[in-house]
mmCIF file of the N, C-alpha and C atoms, coordinates in Angstrom:
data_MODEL
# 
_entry.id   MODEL 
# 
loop_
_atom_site.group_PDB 
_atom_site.id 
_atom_site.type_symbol 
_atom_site.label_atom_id 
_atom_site.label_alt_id 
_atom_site.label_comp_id 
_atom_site.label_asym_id 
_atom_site.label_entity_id 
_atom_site.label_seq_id 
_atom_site.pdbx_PDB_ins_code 
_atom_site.Cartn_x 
_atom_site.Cartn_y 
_atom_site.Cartn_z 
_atom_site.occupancy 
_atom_site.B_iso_or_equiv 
_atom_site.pdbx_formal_charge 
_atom_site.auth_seq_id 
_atom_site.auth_comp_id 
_atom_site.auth_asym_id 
_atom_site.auth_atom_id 
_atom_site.pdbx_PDB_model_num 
ATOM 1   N N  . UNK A 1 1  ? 72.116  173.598 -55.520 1.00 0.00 ? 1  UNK A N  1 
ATOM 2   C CA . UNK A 1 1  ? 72.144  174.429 -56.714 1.00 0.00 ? 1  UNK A CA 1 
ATOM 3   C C  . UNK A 1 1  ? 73.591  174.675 -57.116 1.00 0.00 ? 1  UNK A C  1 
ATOM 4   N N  . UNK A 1 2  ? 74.001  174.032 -58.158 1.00 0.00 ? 2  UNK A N  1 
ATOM 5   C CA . UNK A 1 2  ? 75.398  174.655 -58.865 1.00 0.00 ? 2  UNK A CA 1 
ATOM 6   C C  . UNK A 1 2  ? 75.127  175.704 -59.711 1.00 0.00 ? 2  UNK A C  1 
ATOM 7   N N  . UNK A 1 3  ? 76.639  176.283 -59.649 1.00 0.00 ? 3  UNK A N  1 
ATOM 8   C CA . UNK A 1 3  ? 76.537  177.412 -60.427 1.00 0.00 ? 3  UNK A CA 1 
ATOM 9   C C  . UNK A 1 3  ? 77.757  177.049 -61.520 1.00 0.00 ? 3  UNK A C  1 
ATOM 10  N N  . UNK A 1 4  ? 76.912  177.595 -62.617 1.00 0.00 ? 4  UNK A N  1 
ATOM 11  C CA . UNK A 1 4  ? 77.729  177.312 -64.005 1.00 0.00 ? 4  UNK A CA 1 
ATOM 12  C C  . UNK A 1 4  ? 78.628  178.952 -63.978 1.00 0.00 ? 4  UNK A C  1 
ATOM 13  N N  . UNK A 1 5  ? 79.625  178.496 -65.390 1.00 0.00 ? 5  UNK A N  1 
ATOM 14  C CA . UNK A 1 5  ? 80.292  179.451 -65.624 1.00 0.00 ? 5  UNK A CA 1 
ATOM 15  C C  . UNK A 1 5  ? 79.902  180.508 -66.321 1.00 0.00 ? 5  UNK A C  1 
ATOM 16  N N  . UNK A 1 6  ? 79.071  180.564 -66.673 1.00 0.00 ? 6  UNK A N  1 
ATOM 17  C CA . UNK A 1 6  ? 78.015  182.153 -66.847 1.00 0.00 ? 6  UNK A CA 1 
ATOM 18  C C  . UNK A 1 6  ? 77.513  182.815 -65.569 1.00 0.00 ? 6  UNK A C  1 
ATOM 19  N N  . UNK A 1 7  ? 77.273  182.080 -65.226 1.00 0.00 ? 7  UNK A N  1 
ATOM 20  C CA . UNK A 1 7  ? 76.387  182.778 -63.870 1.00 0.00 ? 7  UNK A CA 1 
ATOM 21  C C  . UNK A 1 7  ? 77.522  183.536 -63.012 1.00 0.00 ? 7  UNK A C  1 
ATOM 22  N N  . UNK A 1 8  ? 78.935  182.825 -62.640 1.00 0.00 ? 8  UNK A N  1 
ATOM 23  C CA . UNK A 1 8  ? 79.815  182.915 -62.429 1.00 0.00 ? 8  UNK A CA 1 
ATOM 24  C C  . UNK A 1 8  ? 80.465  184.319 -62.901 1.00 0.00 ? 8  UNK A C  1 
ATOM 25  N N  . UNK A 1 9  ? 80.754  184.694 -64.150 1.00 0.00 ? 9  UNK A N  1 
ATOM 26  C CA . UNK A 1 9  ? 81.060  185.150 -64.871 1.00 0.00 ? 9  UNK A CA 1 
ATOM 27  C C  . UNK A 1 9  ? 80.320  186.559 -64.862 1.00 0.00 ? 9  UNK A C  1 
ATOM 28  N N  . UNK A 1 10 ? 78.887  186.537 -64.990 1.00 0.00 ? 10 UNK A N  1 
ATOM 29  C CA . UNK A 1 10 ? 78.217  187.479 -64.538 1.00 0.00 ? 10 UNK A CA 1 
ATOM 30  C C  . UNK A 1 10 ? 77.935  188.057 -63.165 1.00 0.00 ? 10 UNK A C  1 
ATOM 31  N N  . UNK A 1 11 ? 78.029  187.712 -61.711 1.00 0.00 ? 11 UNK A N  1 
ATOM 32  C CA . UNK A 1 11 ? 78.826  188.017 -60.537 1.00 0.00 ? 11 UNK A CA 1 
ATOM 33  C C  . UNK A 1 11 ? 79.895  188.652 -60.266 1.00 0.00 ? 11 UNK A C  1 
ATOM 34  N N  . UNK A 1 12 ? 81.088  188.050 -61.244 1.00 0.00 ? 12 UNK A N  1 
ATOM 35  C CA . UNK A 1 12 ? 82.119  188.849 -61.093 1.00 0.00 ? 12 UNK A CA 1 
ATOM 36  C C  . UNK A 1 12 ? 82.373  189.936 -62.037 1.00 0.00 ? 12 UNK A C  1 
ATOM 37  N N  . UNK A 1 13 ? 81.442  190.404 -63.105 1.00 0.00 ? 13 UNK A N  1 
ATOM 38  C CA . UNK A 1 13 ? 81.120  191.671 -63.786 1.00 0.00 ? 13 UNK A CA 1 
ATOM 39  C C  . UNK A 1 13 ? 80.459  192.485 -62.852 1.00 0.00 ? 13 UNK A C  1 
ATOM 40  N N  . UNK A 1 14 ? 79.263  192.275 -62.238 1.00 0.00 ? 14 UNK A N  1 
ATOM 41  C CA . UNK A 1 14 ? 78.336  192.890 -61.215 1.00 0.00 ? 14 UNK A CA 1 
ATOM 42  C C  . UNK A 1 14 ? 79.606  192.983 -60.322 1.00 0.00 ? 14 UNK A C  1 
ATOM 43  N N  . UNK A 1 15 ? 80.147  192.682 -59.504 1.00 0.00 ? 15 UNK A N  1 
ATOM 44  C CA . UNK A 1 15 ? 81.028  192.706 -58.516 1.00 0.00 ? 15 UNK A CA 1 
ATOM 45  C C  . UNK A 1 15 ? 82.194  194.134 -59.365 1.00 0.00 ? 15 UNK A C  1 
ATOM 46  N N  . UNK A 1 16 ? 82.959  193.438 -60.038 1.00 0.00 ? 16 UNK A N  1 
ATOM 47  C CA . UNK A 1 16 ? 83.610  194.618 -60.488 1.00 0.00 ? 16 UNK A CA 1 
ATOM 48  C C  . UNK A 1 16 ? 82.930  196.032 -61.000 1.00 0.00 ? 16 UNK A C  1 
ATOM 49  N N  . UNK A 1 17 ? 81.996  196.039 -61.317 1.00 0.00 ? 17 UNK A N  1 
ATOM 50  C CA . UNK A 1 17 ? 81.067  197.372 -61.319 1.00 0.00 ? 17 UNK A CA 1 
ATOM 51  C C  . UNK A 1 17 ? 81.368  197.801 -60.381 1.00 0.00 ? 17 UNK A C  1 
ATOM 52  N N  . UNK A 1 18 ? 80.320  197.156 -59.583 1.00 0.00 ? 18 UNK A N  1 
ATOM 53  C CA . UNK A 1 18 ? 80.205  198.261 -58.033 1.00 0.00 ? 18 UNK A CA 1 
ATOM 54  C C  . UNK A 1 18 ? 81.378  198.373 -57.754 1.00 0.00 ? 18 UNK A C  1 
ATOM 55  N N  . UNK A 1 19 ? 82.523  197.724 -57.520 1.00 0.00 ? 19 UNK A N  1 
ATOM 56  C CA . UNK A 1 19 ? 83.548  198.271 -56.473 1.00 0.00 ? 19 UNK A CA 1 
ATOM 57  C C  . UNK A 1 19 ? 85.041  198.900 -57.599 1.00 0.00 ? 19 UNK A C  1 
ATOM 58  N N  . UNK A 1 20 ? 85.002  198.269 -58.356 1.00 0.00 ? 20 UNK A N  1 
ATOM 59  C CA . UNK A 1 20 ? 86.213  198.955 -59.340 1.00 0.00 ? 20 UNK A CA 1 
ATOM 60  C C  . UNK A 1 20 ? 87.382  198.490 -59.122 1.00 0.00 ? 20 UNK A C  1 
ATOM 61  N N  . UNK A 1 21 ? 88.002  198.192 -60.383 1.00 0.00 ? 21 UNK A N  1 
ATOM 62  C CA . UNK A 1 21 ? 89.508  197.669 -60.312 1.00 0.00 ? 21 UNK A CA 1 
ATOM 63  C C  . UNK A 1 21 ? 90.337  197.826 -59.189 1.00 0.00 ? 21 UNK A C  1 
ATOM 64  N N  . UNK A 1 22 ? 90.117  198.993 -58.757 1.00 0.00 ? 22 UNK A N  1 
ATOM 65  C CA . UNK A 1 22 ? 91.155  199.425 -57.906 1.00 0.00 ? 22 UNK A CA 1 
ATOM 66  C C  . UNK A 1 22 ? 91.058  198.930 -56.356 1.00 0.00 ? 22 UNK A C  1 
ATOM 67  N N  . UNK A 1 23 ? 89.661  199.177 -56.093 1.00 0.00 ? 23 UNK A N  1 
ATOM 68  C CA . UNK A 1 23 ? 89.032  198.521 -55.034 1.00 0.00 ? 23 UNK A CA 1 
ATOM 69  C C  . UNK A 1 23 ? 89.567  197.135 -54.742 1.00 0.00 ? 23 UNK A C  1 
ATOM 70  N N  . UNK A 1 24 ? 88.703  196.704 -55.930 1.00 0.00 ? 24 UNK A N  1 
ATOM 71  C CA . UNK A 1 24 ? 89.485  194.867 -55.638 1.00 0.00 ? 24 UNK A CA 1 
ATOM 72  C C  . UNK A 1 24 ? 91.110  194.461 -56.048 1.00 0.00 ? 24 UNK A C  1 
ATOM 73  N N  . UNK A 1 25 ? 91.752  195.182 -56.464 1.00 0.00 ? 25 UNK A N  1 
ATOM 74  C CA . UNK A 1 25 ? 93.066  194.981 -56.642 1.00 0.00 ? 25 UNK A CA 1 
ATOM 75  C C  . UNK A 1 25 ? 93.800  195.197 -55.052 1.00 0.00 ? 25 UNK A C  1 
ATOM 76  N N  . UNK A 1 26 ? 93.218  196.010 -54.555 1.00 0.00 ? 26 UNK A N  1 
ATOM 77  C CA . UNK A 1 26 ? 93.780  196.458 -52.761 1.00 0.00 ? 26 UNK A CA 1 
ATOM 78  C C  . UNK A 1 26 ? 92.845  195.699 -52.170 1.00 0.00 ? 26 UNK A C  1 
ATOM 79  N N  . UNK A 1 27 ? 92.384  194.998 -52.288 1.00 0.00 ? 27 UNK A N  1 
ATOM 80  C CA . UNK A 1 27 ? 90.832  194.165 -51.070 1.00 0.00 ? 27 UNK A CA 1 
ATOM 81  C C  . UNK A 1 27 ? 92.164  192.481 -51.475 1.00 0.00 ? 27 UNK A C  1 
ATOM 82  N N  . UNK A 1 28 ? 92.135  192.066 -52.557 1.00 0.00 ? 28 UNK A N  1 
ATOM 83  C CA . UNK A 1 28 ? 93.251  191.218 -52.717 1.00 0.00 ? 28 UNK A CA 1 
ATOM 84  C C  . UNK A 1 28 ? 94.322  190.994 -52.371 1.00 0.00 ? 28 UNK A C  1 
ATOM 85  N N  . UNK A 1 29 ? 95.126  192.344 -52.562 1.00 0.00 ? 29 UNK A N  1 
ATOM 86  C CA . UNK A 1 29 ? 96.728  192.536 -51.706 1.00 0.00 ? 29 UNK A CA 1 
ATOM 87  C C  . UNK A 1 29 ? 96.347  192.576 -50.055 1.00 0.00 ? 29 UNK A C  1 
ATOM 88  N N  . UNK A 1 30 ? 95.441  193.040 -49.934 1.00 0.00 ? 30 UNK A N  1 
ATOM 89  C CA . UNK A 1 30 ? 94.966  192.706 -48.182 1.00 0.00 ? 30 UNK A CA 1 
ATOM 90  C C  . UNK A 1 30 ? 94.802  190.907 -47.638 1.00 0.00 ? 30 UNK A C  1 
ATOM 91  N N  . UNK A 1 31 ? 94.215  190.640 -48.668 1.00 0.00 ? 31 UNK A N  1 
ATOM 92  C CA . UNK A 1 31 ? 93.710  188.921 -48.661 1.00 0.00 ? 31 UNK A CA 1 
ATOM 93  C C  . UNK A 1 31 ? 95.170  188.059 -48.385 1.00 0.00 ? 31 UNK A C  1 
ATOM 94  N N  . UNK A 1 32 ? 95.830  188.664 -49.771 1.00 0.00 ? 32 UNK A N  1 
ATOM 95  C CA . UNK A 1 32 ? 97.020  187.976 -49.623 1.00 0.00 ? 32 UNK A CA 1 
ATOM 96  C C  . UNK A 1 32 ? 97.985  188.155 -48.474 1.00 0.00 ? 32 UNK A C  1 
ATOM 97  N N  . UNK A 1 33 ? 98.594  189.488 -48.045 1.00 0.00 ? 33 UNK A N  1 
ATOM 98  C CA . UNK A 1 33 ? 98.939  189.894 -46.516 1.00 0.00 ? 33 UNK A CA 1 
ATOM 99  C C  . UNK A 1 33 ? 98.330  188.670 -45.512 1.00 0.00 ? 33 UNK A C  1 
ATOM 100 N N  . UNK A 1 34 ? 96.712  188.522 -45.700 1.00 0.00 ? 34 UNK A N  1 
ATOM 101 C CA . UNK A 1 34 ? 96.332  188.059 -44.548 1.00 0.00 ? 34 UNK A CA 1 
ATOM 102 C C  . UNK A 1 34 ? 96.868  186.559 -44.446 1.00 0.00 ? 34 UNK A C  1 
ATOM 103 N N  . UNK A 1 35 ? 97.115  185.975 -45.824 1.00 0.00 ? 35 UNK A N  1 
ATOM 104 C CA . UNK A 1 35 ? 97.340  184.417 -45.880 1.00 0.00 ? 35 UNK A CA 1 
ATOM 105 C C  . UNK A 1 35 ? 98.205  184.137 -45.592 1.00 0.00 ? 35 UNK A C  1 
ATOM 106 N N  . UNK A 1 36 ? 99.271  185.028 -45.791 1.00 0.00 ? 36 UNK A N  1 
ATOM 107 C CA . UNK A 1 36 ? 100.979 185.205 -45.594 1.00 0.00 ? 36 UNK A CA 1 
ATOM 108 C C  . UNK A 1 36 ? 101.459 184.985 -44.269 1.00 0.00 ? 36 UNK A C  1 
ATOM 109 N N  . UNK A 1 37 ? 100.261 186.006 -43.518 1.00 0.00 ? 37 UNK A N  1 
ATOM 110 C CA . UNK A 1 37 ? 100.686 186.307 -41.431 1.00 0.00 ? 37 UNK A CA 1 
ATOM 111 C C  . UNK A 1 37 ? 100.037 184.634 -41.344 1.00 0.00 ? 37 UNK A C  1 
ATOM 112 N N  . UNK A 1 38 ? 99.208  184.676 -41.809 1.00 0.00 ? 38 UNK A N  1 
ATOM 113 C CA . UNK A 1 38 ? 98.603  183.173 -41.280 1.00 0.00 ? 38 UNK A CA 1 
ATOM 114 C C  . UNK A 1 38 ? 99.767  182.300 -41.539 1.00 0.00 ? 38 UNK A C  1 
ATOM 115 N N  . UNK A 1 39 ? 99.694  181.845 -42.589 1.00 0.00 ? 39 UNK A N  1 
ATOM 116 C CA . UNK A 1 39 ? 101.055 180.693 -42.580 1.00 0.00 ? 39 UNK A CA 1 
ATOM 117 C C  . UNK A 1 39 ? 102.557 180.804 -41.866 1.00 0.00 ? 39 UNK A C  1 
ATOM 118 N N  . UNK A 1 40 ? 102.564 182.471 -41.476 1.00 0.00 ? 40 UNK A N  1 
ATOM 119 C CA . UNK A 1 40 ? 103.406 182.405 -40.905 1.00 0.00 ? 40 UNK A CA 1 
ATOM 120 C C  . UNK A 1 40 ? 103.561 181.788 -39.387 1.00 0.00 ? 40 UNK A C  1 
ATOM 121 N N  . UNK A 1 41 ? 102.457 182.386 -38.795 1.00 0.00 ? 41 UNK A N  1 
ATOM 122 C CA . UNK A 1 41 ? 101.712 182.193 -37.423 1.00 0.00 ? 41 UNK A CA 1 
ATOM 123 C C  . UNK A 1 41 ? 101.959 180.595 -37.410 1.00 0.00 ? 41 UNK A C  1 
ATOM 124 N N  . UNK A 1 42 ? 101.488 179.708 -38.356 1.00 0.00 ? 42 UNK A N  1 
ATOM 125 C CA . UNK A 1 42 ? 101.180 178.299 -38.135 1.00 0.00 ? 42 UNK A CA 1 
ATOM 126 C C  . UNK A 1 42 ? 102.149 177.969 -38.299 1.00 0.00 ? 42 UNK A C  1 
ATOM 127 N N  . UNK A 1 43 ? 103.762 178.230 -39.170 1.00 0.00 ? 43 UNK A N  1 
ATOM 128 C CA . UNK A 1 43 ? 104.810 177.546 -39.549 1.00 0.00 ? 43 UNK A CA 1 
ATOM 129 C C  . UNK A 1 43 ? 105.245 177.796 -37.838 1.00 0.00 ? 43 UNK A C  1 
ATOM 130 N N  . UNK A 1 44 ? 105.486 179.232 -37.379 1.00 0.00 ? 44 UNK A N  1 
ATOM 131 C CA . UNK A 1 44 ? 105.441 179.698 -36.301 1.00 0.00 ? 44 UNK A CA 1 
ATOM 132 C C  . UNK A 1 44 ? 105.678 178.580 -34.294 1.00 0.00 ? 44 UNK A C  1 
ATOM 133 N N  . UNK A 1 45 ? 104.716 178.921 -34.674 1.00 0.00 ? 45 UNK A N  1 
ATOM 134 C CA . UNK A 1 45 ? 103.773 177.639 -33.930 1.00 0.00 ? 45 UNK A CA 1 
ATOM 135 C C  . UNK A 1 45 ? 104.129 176.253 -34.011 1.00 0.00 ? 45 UNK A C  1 
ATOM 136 N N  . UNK A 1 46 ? 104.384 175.706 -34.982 1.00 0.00 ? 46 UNK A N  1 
ATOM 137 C CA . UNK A 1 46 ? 104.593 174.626 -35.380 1.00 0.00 ? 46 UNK A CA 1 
ATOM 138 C C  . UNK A 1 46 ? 105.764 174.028 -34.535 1.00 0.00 ? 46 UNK A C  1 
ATOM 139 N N  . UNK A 1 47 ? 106.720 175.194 -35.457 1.00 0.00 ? 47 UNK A N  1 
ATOM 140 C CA . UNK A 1 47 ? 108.360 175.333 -34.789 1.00 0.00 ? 47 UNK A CA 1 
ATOM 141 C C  . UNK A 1 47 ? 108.273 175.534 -33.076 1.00 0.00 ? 47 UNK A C  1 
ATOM 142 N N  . UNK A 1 48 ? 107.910 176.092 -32.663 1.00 0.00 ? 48 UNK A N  1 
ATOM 143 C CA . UNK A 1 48 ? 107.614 176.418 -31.036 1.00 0.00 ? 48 UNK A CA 1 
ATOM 144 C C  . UNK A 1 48 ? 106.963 174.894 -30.229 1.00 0.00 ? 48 UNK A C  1 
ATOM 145 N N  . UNK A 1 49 ? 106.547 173.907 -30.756 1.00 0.00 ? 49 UNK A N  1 
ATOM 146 C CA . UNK A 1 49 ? 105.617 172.920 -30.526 1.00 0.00 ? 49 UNK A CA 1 
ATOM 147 C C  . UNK A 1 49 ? 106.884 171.953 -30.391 1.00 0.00 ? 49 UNK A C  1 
ATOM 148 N N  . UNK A 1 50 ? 107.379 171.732 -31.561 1.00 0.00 ? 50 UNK A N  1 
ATOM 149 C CA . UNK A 1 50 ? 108.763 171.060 -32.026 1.00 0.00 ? 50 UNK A CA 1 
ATOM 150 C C  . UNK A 1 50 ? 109.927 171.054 -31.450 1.00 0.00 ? 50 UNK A C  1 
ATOM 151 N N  . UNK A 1 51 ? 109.894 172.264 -31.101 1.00 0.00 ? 51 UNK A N  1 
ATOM 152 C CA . UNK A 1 51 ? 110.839 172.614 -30.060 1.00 0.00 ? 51 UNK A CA 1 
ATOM 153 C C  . UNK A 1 51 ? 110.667 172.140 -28.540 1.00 0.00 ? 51 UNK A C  1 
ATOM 154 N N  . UNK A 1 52 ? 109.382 172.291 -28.110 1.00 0.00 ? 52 UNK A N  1 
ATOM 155 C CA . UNK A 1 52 ? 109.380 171.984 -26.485 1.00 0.00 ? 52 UNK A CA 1 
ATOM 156 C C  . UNK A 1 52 ? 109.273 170.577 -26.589 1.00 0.00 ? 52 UNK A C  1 
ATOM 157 N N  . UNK A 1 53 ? 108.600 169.970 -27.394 1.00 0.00 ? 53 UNK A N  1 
ATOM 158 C CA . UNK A 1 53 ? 108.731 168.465 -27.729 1.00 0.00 ? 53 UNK A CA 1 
ATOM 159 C C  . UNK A 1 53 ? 109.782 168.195 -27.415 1.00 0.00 ? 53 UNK A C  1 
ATOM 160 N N  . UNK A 1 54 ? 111.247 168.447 -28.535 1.00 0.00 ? 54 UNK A N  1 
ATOM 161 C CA . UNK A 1 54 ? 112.382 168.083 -28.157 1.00 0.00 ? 54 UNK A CA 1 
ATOM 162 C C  . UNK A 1 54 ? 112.957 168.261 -26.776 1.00 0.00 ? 54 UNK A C  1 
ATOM 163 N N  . UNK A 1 55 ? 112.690 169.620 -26.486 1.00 0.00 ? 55 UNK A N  1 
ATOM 164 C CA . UNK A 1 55 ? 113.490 169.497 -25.034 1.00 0.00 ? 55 UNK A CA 1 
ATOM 165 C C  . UNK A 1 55 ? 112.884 168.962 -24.119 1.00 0.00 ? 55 UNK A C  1 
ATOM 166 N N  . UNK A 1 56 ? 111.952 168.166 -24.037 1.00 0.00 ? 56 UNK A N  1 
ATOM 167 C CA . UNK A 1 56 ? 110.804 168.037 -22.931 1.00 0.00 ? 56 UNK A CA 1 
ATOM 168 C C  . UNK A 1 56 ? 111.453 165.769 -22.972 1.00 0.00 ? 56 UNK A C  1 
ATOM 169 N N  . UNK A 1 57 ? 112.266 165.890 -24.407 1.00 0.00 ? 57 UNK A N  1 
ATOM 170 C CA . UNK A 1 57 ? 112.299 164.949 -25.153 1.00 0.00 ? 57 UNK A CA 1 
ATOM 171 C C  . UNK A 1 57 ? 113.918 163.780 -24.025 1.00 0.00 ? 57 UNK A C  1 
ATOM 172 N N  . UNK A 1 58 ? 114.686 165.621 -24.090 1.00 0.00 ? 58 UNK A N  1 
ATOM 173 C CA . UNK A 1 58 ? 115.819 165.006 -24.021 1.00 0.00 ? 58 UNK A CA 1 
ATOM 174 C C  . UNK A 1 58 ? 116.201 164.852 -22.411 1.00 0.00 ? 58 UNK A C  1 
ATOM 175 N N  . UNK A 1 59 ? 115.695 165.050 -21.259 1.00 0.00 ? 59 UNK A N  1 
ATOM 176 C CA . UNK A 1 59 ? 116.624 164.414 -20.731 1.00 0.00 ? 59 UNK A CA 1 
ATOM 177 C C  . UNK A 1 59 ? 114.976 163.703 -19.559 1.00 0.00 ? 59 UNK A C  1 
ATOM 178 N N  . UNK A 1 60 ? 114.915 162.150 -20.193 1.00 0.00 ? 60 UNK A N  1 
ATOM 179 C CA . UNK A 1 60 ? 114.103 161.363 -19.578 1.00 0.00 ? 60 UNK A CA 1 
ATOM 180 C C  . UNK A 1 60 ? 114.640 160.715 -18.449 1.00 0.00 ? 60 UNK A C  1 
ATOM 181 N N  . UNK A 1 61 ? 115.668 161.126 -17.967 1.00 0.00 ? 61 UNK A N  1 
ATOM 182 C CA . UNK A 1 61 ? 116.395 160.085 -17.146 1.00 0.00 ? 61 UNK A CA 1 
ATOM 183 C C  . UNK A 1 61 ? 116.115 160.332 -15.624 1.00 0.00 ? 61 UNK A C  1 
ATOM 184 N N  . UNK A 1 62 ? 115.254 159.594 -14.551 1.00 0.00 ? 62 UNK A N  1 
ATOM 185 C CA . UNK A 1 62 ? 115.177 160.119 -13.327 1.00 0.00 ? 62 UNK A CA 1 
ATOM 186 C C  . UNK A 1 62 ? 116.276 160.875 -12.792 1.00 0.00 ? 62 UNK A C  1 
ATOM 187 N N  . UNK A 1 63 ? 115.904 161.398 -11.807 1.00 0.00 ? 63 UNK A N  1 
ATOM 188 C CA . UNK A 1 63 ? 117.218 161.911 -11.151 1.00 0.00 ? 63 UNK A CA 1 
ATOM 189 C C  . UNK A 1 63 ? 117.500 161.077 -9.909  1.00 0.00 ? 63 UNK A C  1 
ATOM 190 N N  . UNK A 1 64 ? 118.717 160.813 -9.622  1.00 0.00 ? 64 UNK A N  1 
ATOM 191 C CA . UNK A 1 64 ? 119.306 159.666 -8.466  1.00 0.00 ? 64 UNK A CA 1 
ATOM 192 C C  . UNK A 1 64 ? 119.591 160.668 -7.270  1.00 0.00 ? 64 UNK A C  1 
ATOM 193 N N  . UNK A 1 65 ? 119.534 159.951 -6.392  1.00 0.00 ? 65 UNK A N  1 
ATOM 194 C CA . UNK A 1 65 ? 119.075 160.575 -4.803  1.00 0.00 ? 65 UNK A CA 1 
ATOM 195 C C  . UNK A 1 65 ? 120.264 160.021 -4.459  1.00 0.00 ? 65 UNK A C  1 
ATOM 196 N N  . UNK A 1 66 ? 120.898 160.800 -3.240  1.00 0.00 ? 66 UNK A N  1 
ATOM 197 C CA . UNK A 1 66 ? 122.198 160.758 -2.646  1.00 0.00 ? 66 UNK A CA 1 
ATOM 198 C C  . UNK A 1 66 ? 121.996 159.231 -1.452  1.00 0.00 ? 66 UNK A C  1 
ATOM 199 N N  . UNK A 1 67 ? 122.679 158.218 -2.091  1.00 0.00 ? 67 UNK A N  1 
ATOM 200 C CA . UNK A 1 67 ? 122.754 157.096 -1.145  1.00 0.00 ? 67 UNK A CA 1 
ATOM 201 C C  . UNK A 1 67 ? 124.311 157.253 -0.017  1.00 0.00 ? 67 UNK A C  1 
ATOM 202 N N  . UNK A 1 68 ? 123.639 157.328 0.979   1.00 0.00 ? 68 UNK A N  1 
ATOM 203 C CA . UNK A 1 68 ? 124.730 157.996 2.295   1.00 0.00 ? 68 UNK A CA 1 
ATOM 204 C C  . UNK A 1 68 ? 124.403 156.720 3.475   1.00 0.00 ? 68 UNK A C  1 
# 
């Protein structure tokens, strides 16, 4: 079942009724906060991944044992 842009349209009238501008203007700035920590978390992460990579990267070289 798709939904056209009336139907659409009428949801988000019903929706803004019940809860009120104000409601969903702060339920949004919350949404957005939440997308923000997220991408941060993952850029985050990313960098931390990248990092042990590299150092895990740089020194491949066995270590040599004392010939006596």
């Amino acid at each position: 079942m798709q939904m056209g842009p009336w139907q659409i349209l009428v949801i988000a009238i019903v929706v803004l009724v019940l809860f009120g501008r104000g409601k969903i203007s702060s339920l949004m700035g919350e949404v957005g906060k939440g997308i923000t920590a997220f991408k941060k978390g993952v850029k985050d992460s990313t960098a931390e991944i990248e990092k042990e990579a590299s150092e895990a990267a740089k020194d491949v070289t066995p270590e040599e044992k004392d010939k006596a």
